[in-house]
N, C-alpha and C positions, 0 to 999 in steps of 0.2 A: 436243440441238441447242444450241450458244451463242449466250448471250442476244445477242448483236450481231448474230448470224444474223436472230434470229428478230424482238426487238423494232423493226425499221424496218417489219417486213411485218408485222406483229398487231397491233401500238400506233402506229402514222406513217405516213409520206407515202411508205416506199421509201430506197433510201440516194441518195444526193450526192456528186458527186466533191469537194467543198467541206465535207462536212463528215462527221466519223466517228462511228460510231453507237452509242449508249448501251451502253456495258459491264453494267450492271447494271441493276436495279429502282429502286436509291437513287439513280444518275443522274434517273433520271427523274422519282421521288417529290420530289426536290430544285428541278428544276426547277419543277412545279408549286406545290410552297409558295412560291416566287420572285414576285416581282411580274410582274404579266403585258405582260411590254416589248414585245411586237407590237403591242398594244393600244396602248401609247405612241408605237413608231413611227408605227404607221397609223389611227390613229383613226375609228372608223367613224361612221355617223349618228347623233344623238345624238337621243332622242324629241321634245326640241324643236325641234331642226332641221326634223323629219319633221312635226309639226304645223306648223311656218310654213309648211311646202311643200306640205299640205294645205291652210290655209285660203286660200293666195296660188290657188293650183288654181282654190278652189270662187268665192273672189272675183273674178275677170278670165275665166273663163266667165257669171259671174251678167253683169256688165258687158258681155259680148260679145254676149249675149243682148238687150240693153238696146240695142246698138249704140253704147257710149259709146266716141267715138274714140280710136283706138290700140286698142282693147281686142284686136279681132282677133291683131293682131301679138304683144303682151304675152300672151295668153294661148298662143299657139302656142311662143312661148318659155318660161315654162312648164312645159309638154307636155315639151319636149324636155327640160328641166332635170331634171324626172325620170325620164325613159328614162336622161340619163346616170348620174342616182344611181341607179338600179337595177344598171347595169354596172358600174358602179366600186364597189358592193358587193361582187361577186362579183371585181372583181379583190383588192380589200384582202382578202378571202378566199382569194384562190389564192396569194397574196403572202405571209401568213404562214402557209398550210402551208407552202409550199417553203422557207420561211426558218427554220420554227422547228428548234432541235436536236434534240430528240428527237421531236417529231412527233404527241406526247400529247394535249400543251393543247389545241390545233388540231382533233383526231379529238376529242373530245373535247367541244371547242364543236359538229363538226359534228353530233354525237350527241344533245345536246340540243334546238338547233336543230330537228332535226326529231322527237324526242319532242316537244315544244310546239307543234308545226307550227301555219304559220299562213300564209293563203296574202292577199295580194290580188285582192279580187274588181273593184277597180274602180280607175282610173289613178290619183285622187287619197291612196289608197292604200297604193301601191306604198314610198313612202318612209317607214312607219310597219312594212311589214313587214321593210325592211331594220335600221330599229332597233329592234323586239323583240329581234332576236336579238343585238346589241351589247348590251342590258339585260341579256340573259344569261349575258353574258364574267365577271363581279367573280364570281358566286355560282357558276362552276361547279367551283370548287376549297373554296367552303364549304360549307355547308348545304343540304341539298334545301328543308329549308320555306323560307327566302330564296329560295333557286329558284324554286320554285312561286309566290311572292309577287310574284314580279317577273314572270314572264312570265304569270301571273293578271287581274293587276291595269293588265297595259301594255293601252293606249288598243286595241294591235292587235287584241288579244286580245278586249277586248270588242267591238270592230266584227268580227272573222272567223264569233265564234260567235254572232253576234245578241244580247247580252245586251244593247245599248244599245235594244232594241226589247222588253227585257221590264219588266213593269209589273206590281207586287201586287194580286191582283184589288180586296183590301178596300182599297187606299191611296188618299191622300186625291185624288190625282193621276187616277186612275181613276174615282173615284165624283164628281169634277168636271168631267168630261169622257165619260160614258156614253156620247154619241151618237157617241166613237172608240174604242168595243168596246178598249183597253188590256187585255192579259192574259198572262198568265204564257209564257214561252218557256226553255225546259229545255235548250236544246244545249250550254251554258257549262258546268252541274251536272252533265251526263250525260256530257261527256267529261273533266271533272273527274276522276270516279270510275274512268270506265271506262279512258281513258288514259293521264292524269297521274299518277293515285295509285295506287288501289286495283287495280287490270289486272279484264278481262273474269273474271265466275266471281267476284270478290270479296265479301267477305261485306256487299254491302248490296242494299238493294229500291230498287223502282219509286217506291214511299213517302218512302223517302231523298235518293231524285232528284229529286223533288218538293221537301221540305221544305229542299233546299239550295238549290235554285231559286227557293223564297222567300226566302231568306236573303239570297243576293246580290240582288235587288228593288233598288233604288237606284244601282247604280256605273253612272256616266257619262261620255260623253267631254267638254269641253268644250274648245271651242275655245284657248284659250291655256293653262288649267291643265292640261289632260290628264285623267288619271281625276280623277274626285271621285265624292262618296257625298250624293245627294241623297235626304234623309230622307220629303218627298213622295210619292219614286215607289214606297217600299218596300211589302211588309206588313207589314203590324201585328204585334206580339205573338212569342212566341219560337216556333222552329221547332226541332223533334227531328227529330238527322242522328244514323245508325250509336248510338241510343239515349242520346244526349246534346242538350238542349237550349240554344239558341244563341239570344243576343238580348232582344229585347223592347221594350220603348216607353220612353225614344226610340230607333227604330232607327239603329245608327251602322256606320263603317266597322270600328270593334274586335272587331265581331261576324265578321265576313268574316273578319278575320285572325285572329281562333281558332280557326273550322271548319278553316283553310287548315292552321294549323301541325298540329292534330290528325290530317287527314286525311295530311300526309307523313309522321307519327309510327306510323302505324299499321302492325301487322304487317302485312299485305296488300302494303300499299306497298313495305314491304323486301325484300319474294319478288320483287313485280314489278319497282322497280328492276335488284333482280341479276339476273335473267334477261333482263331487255332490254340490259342490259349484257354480259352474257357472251356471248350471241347476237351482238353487235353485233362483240364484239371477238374470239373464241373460233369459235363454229362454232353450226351452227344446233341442237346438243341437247348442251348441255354439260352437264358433269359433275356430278350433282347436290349432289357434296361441295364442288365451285368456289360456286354458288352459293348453298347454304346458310352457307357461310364467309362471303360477300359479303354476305348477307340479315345475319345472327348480329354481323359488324363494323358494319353500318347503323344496328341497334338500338343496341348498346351505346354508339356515340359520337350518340348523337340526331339521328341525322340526317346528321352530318357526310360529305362524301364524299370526302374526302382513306385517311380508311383503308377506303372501301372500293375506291376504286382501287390501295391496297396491299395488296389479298388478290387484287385481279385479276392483278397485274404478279406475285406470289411465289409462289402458289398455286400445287402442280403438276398439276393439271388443265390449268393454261391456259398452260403451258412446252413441254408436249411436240403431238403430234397432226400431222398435215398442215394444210395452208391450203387450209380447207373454203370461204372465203365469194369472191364473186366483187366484186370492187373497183365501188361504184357511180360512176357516171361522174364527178362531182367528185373522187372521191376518184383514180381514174383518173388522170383529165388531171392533178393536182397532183403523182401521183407518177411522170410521166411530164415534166413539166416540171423538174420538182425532178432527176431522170434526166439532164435534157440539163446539168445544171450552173448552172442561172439559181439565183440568188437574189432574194431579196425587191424588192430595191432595181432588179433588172433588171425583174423583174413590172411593179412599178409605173412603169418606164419602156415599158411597154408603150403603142402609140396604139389611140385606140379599134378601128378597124377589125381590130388585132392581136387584140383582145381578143375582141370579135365573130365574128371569123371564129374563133378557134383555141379559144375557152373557150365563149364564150355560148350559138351555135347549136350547136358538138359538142353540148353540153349536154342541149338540148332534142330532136337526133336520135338523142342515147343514151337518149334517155328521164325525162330526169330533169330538166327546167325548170328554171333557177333559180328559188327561193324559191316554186315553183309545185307544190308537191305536190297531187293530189286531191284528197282528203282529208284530215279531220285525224287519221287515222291515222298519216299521213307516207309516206314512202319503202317499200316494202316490204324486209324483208332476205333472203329464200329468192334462191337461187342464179339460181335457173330462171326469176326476174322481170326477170333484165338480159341475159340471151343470148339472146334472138331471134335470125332471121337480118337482120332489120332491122339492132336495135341493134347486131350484132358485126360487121356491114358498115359501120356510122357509127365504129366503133372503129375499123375497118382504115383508115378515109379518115382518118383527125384524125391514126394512126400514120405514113400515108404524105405529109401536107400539113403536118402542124404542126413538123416539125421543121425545114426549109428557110424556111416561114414566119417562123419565130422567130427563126433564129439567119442569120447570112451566112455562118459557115464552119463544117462539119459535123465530128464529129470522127471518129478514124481507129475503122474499124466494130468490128476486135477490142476496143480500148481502149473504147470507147462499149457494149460487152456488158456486159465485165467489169466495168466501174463501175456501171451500172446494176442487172445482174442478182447481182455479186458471187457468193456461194458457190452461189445455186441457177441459177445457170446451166450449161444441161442439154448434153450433149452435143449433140446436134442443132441445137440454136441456134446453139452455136459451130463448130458445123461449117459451117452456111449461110450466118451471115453475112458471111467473109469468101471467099464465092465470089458474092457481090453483086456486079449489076451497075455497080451507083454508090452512093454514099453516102447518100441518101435513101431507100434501098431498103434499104439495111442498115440505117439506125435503124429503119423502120419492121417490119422483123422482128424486132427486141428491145422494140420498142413493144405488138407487136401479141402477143407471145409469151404462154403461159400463165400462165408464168412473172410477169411484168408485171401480167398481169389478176386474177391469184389473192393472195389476203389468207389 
């Protein structure tokens, strides 16, 4: 198959009648050394944006409560200021998949993203999980420990997995305050290992997940700084992780950032990287020589993930095979958008109710909420987790509604196949849809197609 065939559907968003799709590997490997100009264009929430708009939240509720006048009104606006930044997250997200060229970078944020999942559990919230994942953007063409450090150590991160609620038994924090039982809480360490670094099966214990959960004892959120490292709340003394001792008195934050870099360095970590990657982007049981190349290029450059994205794009494991994985719904609607010809700059002229009706809620009836995964596992990636007859009934509706919604004049239904579906459009397709009733009915068969739905 040629690579222009393949890499729009295994690595991006689908083709574009606006733009032509990467000839090679080193198209693409090029673009990502590049500076990340979407991020420039559209700049997402910045962490401390997302704590202003937390603490402005928690202060004109405390005030409403108090009944200080206006408070009602101001806090209700707000309310709504963050509903809009939660949308307009997800539109500066559907904005630069349809816009980027080759469709990498983008797949790519959206891949980590939900390896680090983090969800809001509560309104004020909401705008701290849209910038974990903008902290994510600079590191994901460098380093995994930078990686991990940053989505680690974001404020999100510590409020999703309770670590701002854990406390060293022996700290001094704890033993001055008895009668509020303070005590250790592990979900931060144990998904640490279990899902960011090391994967399920890795070579550490219960012990381990303990003694890192001592470790980090101290990180906080604070209100205008963000995280810090408060030496009171820690434990005492060093902790032994994976057979290495970390720390000690005074406990500081340099300790956390050594467990951090070790635990991305670790062989463990290199398997489980390239298999969550190859899965993600390949098929659900890739080829063991795809990923031991990917694991083997992780180590040698320490971490670095630029070459091991270049043994995924070269590698012939992951050039030939069918398109096993079924498109989850963000990735979907972006490459069905990107399909009708919109670019970025069209995205973001989108009004909200565009946005709502044709991105948000499809979203949430295909199954996949924005920025609301379960768990922090994240997304599932098995085929069989997004074709319900629910979910592929919420596809047919967004195929048959969002293209009229979006656009005022539809394009002619053969030419609207061919640009969309390009080489893998199947006879059958092109047989139906220019015996369409009308033109809404023929995008939404090229929409709804398998062809479409399959990666």
């Amino acid at each position: 198959m040629e690579f222009s065939t393949l890499a729009p559907v295994r690595f991006g968003f689908g083709l574009s009648p606006r733009q032509t799709p990467p000839a090679s590997p080193d198209e693409i490997l090029a673009a990502l050394r590049g500076p990340d100009l979407l991020a420039q264009r559209w700049p997402g929430l910045t962490t401390q944006e997302a704590l202003q708009m937390r603490d402005e939240f928690l202060r004109l509720r405390k005030a409403e409560a108090q009944n200080v006048p206006g408070a009602t009104e101001d806090f209700k606006r707000q309310r709504q200021a963050i509903d809009r930044s939660n949308v307009g997250g997800l539109q500066i997200a559907l904005a630069r998949a349809v816009e980027d060229p080759t469709g990498m970078r983008e797949r790519l944020h959206a891949f980590w993203r939900n390896h680090f999942t983090v969800r809001a559990k509560r309104t004020p919230e909401a705008p701290l999980a849209t910038a974990h994942g903008e902290a994510l953007r600079p590191e994901i063409t460098g380093s995994f420990p930078a990686l991990l450090r940053a989505s680690t150590l974001h404020p999100m991160m510590l409020i999703y997995l309770d670590q701002i609620a854990s406390f060293g038994p022996d700290s001094k924090r704890a033993k001055k305050r008895p009668d509020l039982k303070l005590g250790l809480n592990e979900n931060l360490a144990r998904e640490l290992m279990e899902l960011h670094t090391l994967g399920v099966g890795g070579s550490y214990t219960q012990d381990d997940v303990r003694q890192l959960a001592e470790l980090l004892t101290g990180l906080r959120v604070m209100a205008e700084e963000g995280t810090t490292f408060a030496p009171d709340f820690a434990e005492p003394g060093a902790e032994t992780v994976l057979g290495h001792a970390y720390g000690g008195d005074p406990a500081k934050m340099a300790d956390i950032v050594q467990v951090l870099t070790a635990l991305a360095l670790h062989p463990d970590t290199s398997r489980h990287i390239a298999t969550k990657l190859a899965v993600h982007f390949v098929g659900p049981e890739p080829d063991p020589a795809l990923t031991g190349a990917m694991s083997e290029a992780y180590l040698g450059a320490k971490g670095q993930l630029l070459p091991v994205y270049e043994v995924l794009l070269t590698h012939p494991a992951a050039q030939g095979g069918g398109f096993l994985k079924v498109r989850q719904p963000f990735d979907y609607i972006a490459t069905g958008v990107r399909a009708m010809g919109f670019d970025g700059k069209a995205v973001m002229a989108f009004n909200g109710p565009q946005i709502r009706r044709h991105a948000f809620k499809p979203l949430r009836d295909m199954g996949q909420r924005w920025l609301g995964a379960p768990a922090p596992n994240g997304w599932p990636e098995a085929a069989e987790e997004w074709i319900s007859p629910q979910q592929l009934a919420a596809r047919i509706n967004w195929a048959l509604k969002a293209p009229a919604g979006l656009q005022a004049k539809l394009p002619e239904p053969a030419d609207f196949a061919r640009a969309a579906l390009g080489p893998r459009l199947s006879d059958l397709v092109a047989q139906a849809v220019p015996r369409s009733e009308s033109r809404p009915e023929a995008a939404a068969l090229v929409l709804a197609s398998a062809e479409m739905n399959r990666r």
